[in-house]
Biotite code that builds the C-alpha atoms (Angstrom):
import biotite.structure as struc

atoms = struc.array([
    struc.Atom([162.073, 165.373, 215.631], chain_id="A", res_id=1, res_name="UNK", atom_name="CA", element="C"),
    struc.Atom([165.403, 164.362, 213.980], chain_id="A", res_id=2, res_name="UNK", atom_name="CA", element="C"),
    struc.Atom([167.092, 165.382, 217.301], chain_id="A", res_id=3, res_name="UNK", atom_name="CA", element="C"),
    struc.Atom([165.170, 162.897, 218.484], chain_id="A", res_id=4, res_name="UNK", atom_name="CA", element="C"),
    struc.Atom([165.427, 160.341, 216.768], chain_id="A", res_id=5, res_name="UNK", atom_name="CA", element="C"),
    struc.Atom([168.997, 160.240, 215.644], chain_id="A", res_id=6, res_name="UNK", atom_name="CA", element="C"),
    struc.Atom([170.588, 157.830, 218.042], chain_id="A", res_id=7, res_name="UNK", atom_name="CA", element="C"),
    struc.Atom([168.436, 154.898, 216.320], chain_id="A", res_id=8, res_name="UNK", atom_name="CA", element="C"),
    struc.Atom([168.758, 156.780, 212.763], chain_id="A", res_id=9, res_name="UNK", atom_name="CA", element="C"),
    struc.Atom([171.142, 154.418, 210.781], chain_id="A", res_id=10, res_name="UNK", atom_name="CA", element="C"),
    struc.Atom([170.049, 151.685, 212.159], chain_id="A", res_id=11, res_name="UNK", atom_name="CA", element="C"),
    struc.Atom([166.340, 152.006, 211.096], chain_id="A", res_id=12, res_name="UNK", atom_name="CA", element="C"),
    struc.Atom([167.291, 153.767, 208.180], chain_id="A", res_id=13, res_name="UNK", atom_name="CA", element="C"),
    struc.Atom([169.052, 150.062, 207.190], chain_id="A", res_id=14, res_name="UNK", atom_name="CA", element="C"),
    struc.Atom([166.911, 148.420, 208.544], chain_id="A", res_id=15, res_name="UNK", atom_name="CA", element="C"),
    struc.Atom([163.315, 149.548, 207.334], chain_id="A", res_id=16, res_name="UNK", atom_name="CA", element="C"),
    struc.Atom([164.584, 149.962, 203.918], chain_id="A", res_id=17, res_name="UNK", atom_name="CA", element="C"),
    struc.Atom([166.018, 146.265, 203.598], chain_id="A", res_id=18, res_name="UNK", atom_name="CA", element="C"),
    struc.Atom([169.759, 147.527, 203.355], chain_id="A", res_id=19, res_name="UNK", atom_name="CA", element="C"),
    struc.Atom([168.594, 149.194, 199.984], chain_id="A", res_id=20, res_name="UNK", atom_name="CA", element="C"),
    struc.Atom([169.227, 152.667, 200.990], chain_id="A", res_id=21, res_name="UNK", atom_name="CA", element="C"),
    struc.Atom([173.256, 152.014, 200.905], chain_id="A", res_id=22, res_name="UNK", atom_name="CA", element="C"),
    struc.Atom([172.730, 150.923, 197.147], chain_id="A", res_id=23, res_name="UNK", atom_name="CA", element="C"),
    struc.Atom([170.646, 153.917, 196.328], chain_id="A", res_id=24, res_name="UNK", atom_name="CA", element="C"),
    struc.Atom([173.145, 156.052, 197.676], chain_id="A", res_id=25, res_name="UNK", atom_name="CA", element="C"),
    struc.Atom([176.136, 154.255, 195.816], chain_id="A", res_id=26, res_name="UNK", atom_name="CA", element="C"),
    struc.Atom([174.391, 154.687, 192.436], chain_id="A", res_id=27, res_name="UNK", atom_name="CA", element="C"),
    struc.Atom([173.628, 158.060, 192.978], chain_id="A", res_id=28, res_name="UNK", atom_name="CA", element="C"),
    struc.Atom([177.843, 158.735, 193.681], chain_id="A", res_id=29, res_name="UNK", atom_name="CA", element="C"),
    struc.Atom([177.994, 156.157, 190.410], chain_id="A", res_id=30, res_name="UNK", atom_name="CA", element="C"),
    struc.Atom([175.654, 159.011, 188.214], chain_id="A", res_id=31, res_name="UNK", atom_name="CA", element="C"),
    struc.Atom([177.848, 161.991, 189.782], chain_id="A", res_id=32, res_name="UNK", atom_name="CA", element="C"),
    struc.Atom([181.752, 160.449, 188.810], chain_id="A", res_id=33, res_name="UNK", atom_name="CA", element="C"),
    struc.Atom([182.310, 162.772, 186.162], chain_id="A", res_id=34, res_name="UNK", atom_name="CA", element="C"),
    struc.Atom([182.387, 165.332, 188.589], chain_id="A", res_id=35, res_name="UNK", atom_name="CA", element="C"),
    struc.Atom([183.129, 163.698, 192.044], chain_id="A", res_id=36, res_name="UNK", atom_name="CA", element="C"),
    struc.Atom([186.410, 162.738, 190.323], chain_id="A", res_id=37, res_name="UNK", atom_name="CA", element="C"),
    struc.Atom([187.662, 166.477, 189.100], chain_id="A", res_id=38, res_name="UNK", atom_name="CA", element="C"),
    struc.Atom([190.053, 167.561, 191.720], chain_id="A", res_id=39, res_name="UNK", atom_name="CA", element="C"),
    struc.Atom([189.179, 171.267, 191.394], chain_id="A", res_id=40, res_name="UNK", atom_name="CA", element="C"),
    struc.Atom([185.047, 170.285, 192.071], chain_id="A", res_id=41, res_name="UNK", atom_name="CA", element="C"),
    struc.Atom([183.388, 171.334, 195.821], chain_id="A", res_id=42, res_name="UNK", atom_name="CA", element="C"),
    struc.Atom([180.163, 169.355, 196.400], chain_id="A", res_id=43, res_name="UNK", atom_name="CA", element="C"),
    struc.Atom([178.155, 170.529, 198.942], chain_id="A", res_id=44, res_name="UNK", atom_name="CA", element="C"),
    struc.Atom([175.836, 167.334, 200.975], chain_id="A", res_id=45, res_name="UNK", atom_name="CA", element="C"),
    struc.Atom([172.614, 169.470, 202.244], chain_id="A", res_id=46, res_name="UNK", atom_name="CA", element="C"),
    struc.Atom([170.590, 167.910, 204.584], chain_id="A", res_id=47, res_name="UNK", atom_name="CA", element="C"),
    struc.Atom([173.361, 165.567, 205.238], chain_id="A", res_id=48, res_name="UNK", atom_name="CA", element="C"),
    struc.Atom([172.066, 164.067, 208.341], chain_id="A", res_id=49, res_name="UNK", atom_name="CA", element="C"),
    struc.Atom([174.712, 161.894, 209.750], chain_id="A", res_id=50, res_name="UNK", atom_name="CA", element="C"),
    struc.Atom([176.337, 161.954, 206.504], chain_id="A", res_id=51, res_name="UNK", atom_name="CA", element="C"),
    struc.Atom([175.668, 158.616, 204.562], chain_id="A", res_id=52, res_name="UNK", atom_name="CA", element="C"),
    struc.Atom([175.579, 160.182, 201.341], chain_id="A", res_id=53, res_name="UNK", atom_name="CA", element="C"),
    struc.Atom([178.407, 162.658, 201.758], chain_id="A", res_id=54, res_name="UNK", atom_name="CA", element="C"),
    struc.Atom([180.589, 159.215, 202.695], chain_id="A", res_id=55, res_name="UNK", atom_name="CA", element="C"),
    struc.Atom([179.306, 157.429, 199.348], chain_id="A", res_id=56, res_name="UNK", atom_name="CA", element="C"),
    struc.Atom([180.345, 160.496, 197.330], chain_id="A", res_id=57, res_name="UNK", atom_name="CA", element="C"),
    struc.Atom([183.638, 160.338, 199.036], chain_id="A", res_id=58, res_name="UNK", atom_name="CA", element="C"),
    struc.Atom([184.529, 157.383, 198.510], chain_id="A", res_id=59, res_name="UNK", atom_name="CA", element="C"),
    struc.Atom([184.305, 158.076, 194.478], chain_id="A", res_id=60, res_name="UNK", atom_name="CA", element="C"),
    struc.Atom([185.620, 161.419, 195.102], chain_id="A", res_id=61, res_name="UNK", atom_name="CA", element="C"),
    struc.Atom([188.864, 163.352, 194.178], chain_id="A", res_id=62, res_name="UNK", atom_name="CA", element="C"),
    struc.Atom([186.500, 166.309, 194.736], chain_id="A", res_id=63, res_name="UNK", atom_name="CA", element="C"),
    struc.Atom([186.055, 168.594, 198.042], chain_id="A", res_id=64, res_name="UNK", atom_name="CA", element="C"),
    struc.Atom([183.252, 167.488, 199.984], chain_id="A", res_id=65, res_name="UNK", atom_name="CA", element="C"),
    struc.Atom([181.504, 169.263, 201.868], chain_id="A", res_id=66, res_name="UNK", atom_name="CA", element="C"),
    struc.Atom([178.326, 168.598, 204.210], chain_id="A", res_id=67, res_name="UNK", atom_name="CA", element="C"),
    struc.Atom([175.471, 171.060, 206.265], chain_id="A", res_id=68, res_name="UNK", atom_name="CA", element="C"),
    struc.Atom([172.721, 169.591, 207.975], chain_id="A", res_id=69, res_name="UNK", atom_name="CA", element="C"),
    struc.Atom([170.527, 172.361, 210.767], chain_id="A", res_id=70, res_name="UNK", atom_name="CA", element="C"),
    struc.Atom([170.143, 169.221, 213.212], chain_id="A", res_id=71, res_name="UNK", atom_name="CA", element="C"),
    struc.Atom([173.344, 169.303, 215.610], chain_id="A", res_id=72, res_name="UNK", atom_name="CA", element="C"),
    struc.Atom([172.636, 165.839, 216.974], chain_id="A", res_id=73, res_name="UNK", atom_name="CA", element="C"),
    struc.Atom([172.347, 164.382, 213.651], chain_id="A", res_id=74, res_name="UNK", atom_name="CA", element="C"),
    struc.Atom([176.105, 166.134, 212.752], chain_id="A", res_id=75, res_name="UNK", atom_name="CA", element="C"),
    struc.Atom([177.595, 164.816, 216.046], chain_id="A", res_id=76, res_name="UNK", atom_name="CA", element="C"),
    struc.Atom([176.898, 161.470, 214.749], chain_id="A", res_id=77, res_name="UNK", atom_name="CA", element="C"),
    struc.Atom([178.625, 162.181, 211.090], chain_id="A", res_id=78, res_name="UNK", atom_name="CA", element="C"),
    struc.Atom([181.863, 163.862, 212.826], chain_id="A", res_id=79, res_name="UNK", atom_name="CA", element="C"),
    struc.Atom([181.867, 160.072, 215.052], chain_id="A", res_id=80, res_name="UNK", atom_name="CA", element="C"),
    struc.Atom([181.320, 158.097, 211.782], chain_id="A", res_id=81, res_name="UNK", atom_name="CA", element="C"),
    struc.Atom([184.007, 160.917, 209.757], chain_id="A", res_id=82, res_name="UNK", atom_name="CA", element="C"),
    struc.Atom([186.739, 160.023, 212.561], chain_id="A", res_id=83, res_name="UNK", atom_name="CA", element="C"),
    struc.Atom([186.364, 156.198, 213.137], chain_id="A", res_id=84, res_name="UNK", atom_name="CA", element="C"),
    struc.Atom([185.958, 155.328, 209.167], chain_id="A", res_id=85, res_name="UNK", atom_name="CA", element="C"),
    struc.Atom([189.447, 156.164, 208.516], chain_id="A", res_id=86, res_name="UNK", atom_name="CA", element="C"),
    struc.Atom([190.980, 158.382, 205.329], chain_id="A", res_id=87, res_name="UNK", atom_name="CA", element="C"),
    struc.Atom([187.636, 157.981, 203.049], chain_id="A", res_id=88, res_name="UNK", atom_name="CA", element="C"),
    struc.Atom([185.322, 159.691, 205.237], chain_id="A", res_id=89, res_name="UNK", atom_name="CA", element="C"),
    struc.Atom([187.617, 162.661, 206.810], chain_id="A", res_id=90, res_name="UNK", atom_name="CA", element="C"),
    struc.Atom([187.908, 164.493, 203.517], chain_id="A", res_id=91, res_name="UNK", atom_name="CA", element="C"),
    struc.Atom([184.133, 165.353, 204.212], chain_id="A", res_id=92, res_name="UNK", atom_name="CA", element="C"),
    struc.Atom([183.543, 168.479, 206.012], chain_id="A", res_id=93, res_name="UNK", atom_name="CA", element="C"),
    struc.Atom([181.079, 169.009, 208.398], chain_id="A", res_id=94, res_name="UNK", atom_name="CA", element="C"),
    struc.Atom([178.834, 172.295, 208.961], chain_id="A", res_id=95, res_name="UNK", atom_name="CA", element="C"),
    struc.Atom([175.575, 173.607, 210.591], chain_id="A", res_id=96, res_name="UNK", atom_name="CA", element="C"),
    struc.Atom([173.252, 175.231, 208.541], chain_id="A", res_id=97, res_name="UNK", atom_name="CA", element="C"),
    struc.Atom([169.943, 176.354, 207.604], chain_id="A", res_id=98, res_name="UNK", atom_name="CA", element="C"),
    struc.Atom([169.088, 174.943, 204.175], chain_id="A", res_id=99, res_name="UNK", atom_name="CA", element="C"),
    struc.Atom([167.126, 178.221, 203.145], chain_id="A", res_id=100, res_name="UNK", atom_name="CA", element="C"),
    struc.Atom([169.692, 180.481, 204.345], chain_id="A", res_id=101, res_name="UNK", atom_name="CA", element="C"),
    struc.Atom([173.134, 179.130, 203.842], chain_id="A", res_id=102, res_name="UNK", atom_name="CA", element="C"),
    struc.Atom([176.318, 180.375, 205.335], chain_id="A", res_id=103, res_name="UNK", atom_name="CA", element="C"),
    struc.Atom([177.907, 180.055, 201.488], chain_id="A", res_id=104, res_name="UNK", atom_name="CA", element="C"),
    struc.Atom([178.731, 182.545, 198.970], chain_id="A", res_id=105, res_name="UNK", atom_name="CA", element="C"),
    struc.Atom([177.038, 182.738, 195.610], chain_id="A", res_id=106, res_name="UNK", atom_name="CA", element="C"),
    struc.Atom([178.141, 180.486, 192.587], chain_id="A", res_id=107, res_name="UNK", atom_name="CA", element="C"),
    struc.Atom([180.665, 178.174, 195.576], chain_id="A", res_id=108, res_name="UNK", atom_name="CA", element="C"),
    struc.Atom([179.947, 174.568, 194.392], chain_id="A", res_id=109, res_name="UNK", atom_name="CA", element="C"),
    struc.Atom([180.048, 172.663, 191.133], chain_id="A", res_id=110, res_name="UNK", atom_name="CA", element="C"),
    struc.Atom([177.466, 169.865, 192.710], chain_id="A", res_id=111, res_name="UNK", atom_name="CA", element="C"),
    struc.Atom([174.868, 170.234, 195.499], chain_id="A", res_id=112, res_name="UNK", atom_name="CA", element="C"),
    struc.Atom([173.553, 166.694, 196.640], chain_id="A", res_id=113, res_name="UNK", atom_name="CA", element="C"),
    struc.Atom([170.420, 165.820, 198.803], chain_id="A", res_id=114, res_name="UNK", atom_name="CA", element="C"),
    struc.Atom([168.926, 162.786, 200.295], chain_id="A", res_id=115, res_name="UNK", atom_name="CA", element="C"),
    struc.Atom([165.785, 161.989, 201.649], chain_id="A", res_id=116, res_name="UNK", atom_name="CA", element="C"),
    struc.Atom([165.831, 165.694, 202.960], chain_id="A", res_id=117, res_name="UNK", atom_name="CA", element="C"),
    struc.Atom([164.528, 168.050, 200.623], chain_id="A", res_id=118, res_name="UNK", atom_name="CA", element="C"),
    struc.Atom([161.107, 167.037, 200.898], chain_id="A", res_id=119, res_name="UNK", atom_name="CA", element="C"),
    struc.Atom([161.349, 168.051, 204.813], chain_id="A", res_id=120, res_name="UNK", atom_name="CA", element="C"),
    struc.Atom([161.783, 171.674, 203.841], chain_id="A", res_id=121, res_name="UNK", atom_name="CA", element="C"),
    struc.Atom([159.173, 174.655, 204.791], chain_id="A", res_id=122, res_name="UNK", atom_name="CA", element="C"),
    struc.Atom([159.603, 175.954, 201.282], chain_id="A", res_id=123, res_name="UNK", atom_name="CA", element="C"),
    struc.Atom([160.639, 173.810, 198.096], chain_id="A", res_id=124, res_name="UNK", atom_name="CA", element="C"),
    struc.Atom([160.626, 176.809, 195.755], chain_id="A", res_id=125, res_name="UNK", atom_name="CA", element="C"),
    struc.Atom([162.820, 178.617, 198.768], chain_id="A", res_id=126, res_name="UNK", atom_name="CA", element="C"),
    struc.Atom([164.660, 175.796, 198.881], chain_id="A", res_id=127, res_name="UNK", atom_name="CA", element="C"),
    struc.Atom([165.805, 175.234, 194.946], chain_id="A", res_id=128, res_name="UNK", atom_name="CA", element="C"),
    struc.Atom([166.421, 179.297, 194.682], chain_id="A", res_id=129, res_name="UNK", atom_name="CA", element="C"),
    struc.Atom([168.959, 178.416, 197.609], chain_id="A", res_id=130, res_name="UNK", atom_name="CA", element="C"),
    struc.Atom([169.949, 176.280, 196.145], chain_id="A", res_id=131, res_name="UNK", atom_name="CA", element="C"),
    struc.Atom([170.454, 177.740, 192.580], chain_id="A", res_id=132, res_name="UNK", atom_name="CA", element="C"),
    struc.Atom([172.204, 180.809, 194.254], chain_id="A", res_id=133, res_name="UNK", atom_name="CA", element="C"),
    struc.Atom([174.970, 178.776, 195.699], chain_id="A", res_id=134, res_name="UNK", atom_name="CA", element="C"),
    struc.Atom([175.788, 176.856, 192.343], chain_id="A", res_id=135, res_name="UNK", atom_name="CA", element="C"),
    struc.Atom([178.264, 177.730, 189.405], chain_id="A", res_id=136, res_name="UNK", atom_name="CA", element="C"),
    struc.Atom([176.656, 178.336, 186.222], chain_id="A", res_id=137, res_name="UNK", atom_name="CA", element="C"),
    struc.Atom([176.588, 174.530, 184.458], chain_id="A", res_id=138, res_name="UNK", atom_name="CA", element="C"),
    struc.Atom([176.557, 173.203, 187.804], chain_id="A", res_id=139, res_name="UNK", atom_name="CA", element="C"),
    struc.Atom([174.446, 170.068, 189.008], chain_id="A", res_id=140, res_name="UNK", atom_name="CA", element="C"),
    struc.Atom([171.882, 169.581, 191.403], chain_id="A", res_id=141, res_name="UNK", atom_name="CA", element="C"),
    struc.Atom([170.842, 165.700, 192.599], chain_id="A", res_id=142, res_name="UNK", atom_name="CA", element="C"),
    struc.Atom([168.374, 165.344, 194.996], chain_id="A", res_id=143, res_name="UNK", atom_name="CA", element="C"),
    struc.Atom([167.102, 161.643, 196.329], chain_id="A", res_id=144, res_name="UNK", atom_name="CA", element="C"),
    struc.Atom([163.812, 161.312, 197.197], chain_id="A", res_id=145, res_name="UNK", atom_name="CA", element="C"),
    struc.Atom([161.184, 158.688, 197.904], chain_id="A", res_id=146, res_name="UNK", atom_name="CA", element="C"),
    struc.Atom([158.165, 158.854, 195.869], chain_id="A", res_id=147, res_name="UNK", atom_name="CA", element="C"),
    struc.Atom([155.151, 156.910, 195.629], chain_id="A", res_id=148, res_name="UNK", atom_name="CA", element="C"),
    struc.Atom([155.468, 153.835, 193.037], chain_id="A", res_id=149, res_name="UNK", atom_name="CA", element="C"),
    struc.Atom([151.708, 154.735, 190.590], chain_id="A", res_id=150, res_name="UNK", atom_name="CA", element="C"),
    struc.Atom([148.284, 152.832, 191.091], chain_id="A", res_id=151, res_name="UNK", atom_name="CA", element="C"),
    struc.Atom([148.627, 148.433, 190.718], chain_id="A", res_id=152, res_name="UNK", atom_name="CA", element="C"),
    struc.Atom([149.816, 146.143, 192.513], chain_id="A", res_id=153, res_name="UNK", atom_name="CA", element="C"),
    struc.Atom([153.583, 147.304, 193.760], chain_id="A", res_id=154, res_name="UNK", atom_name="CA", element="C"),
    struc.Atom([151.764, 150.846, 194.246], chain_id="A", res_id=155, res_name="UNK", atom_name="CA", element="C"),
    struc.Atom([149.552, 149.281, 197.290], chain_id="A", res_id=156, res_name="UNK", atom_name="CA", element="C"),
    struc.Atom([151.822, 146.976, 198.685], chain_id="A", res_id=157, res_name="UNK", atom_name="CA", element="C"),
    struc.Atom([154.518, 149.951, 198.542], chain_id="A", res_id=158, res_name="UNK", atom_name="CA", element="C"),
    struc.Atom([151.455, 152.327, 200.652], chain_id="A", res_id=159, res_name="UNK", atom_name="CA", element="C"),
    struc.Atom([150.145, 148.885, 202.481], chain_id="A", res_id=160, res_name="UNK", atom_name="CA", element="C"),
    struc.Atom([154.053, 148.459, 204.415], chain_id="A", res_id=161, res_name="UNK", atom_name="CA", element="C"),
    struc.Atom([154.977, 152.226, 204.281], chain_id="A", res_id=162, res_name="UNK", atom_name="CA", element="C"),
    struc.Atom([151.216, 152.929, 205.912], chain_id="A", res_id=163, res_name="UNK", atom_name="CA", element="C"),
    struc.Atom([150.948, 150.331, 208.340], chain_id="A", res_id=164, res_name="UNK", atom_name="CA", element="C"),
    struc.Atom([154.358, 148.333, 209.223], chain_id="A", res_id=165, res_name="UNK", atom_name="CA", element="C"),
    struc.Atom([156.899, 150.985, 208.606], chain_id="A", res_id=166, res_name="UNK", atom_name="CA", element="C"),
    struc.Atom([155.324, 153.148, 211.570], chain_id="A", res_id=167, res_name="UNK", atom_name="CA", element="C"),
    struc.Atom([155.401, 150.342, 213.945], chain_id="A", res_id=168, res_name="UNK", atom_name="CA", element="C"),
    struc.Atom([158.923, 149.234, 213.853], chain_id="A", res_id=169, res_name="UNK", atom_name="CA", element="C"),
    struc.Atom([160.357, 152.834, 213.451], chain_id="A", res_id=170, res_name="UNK", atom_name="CA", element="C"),
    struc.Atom([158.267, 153.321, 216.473], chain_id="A", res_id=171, res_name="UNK", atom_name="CA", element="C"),
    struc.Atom([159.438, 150.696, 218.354], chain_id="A", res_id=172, res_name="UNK", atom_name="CA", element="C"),
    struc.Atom([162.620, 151.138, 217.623], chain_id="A", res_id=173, res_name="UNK", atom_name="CA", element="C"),
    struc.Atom([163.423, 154.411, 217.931], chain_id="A", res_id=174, res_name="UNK", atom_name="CA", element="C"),
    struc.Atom([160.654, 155.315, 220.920], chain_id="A", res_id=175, res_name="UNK", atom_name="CA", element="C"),
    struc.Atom([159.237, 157.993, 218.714], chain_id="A", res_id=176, res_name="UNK", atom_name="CA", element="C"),
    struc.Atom([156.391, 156.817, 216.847], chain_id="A", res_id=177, res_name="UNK", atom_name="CA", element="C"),
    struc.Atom([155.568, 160.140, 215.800], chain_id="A", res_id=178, res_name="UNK", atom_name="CA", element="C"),
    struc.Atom([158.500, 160.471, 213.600], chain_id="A", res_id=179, res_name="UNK", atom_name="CA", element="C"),
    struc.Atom([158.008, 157.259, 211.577], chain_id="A", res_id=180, res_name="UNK", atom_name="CA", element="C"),
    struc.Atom([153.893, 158.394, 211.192], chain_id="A", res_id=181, res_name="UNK", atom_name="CA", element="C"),
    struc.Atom([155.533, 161.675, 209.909], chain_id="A", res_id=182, res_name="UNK", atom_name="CA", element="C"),
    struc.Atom([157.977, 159.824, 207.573], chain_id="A", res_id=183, res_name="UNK", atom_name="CA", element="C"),
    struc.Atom([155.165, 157.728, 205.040], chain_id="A", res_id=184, res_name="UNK", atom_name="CA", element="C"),
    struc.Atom([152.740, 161.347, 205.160], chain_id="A", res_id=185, res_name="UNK", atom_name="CA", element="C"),
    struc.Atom([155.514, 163.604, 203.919], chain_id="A", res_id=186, res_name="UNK", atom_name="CA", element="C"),
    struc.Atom([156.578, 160.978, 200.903], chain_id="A", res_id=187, res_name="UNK", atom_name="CA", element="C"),
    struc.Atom([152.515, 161.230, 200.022], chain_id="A", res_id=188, res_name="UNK", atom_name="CA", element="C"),
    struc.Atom([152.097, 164.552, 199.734], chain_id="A", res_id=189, res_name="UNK", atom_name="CA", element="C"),
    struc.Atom([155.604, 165.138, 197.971], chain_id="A", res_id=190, res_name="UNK", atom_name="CA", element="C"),
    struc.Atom([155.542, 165.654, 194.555], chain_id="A", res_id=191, res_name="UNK", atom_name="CA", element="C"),
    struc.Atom([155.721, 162.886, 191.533], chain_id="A", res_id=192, res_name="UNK", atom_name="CA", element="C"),
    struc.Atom([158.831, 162.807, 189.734], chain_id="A", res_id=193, res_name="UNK", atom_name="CA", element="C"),
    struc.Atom([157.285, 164.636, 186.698], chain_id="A", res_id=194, res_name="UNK", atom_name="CA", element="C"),
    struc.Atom([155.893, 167.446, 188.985], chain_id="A", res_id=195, res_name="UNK", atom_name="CA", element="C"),
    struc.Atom([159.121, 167.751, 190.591], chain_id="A", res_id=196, res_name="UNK", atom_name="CA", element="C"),
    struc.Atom([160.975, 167.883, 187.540], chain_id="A", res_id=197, res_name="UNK", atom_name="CA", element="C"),
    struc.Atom([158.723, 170.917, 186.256], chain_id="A", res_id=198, res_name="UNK", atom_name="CA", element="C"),
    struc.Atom([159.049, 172.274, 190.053], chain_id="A", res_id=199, res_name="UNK", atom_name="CA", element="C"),
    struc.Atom([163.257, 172.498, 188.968], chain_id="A", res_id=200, res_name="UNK", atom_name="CA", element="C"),
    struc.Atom([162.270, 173.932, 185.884], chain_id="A", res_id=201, res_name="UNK", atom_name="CA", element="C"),
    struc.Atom([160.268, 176.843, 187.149], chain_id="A", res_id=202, res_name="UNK", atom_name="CA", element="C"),
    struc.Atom([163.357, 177.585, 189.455], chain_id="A", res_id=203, res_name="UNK", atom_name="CA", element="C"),
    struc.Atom([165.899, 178.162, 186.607], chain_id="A", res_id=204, res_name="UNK", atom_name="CA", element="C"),
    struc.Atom([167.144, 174.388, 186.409], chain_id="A", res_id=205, res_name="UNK", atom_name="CA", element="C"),
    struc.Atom([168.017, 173.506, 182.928], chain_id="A", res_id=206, res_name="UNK", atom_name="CA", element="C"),
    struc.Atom([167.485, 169.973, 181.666], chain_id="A", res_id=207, res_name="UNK", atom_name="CA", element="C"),
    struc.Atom([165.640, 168.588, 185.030], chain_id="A", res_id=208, res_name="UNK", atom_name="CA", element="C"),
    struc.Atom([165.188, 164.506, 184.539], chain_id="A", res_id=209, res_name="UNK", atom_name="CA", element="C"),
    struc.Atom([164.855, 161.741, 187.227], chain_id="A", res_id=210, res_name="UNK", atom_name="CA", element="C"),
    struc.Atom([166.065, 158.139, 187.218], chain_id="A", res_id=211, res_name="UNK", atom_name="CA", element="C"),
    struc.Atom([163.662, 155.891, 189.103], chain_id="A", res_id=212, res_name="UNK", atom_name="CA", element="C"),
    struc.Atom([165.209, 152.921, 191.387], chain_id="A", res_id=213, res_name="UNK", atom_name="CA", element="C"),
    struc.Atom([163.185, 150.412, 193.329], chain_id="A", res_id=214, res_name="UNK", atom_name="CA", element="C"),
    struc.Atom([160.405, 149.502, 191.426], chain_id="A", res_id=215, res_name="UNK", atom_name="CA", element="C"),
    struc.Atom([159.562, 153.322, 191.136], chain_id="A", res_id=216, res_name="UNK", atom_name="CA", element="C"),
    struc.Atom([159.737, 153.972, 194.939], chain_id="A", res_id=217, res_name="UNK", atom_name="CA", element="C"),
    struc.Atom([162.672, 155.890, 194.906], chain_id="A", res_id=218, res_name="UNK", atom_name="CA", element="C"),
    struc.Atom([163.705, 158.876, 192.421], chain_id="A", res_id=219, res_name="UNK", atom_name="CA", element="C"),
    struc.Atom([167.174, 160.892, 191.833], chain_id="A", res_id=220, res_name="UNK", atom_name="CA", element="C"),
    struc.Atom([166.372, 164.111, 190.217], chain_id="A", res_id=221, res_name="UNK", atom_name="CA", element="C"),
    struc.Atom([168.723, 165.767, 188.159], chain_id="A", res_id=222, res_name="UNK", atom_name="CA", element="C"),
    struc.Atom([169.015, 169.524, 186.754], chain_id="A", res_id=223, res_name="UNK", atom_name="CA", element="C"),
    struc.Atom([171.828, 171.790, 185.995], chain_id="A", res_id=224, res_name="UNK", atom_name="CA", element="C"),
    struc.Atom([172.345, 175.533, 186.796], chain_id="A", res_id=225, res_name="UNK", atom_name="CA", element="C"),
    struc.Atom([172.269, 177.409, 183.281], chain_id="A", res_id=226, res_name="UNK", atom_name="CA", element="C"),
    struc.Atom([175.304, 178.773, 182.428], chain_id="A", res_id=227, res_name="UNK", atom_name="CA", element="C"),
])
């Protein structure tokens, strides 16, 4: 599907989201500085897609940053975007990778970053072991998610345009209407913030908290490997 899709992937991605997921990114690089700008950190982008986030981190980075995504198309497009952005973007590296099985060596990064990816996964609990294993003790995990605003007013107009407009112009636009029915089904049956955070905390994630953007439809969820 995100083969598929991933010529018209930016674009929509701007586009459905009212230019607000380049803002969510930034402040999620704006949470991370204290260790995006430590020269000696490696940060690890999973899911990167065609790299939006791992280019927002860069570009507050001093850090090593590194990005693995299992969908070649979508990395052909962040190795275009790495070379014609200039000296910002081509400190991020770019890798193919299975995000349960990654080609990286226990305790290898001092920050793993998702967005918008994790919730794609076969197996969340697979997925933050994973990711646990290839963390240094005290080191952070940030995932970006959408999540459901709660019952009221923003709540239904959030499901009402996610439900029954986003679906239409993603389909339109990107000739696969399949993909944008997919993407408003898997932010349903994701989990809340608060069951996420106790998700990270069965895993081994110390201190797991969220910061909530957008009126509530958008979450960055924090924990830390325990030392």
């Amino acid at each position: 599907m995100f083969t598929r899709i991933a010529p018209r992937y930016d674009l929509l991605n701007h586009l459905l989201s009212g230019q607000m997921d380049k803002r969510w990114r930034a402040r999620t690089a704006r949470e991370l500085q204290a260790i995006l700008r430590r020269a000696d950190a490696v940060v690890l982008d999973l899911c990167c897609g065609t790299g939006d986030l791992a280019f927002a981190l860069a570009r507050e980075a001093k850090a090593r940053i590194i990005g693995a995504d299992f969908s070649h198309t979508m990395l052909v497009r962040a190795r275009e975007k790495s070379a014609a952005a200039g000296n910002g973007a081509r400190v991020v590296k770019f890798f193919e990778a299975d995000a349960l099985r990654l080609p990286f060596a226990d305790e290898a990064f001092d920050l793993v970053t998702t967005a918008f990816g994790f919730r794609n996964l076969a197996n969340y609990e697979a997925g933050l072991r994973e990711i646990l294993r290839v963390l240094k003790p005290g080191g952070t995990l940030a995932i970006l998610e959408f999540t459901e605003p709660p019952p009221g007013v923003i709540g239904e107009l959030y499901r009402f345009y996610c439900r029954k407009i986003l679906p239409v112009i993603g389909g339109v636009i990107s000739g696969d209407a399949m993909a944008y029915r997919y993407l408003p089904k898997s932010v349903a049956r994701f989990f809340r913030p608060e069951e996420f955070a106790e998700q990270m905390r069965q895993a081994g994630y110390a201190e797991p908290r969220y910061v909530l953007m957008t009126l509530g439809t958008v979450a960055l969820h924090l924990g830390v490997k325990k030392l």
